[in-house]
Steps between C-alpha positions, in 0.01 A plus 500: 500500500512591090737738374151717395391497876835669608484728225161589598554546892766711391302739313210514717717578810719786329160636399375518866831658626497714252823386328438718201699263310425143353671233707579154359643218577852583326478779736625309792793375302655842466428597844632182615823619305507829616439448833767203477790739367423780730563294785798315398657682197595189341356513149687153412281359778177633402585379127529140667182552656302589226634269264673720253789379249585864465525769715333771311205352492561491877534878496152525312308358812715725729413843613637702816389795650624826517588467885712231402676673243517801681651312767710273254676850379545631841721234580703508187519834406771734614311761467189378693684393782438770798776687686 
């Protein structure tokens, strides 16, 4: 299996699911960081993972949602926290 033939499946299946969006390869990378830091919040770890000297360039590949952060802030917050 080339590099071009996963690129290609890619493409053609975000096309028939109606993605809207062109998926690549590199895609999975980020979503395998994202998904990685959301469930353990332990960006050193994902940094490991992925191979990165630095941990910006960790923080490039990682996104979270806004649940998370929502929830994130709840817990911190003083404000957030309910009565």
């Amino acid at each position: 299996l080339s590099a071009r033939s996963v690129q290609s499946r890619l493409a053609l299946l975000s096309r028939k699911l109606g993605l809207g969006i062109h998926v690549h390869p590199h895609v999975l990378r980020h979503s395998f960081a994202s998904h990685l830091l959301q469930s353990s919040g332990d960006l050193r770890a994902v940094q490991e993972l992925l191979g990165h000297s630095n941990i910006s360039t960790t923080q490039i590949y990682t996104r979270l949602d806004w649940q998370h952060l929502a929830k994130a802030y709840d817990a911190a917050h003083p404000r957030a926290r309910r009565r």
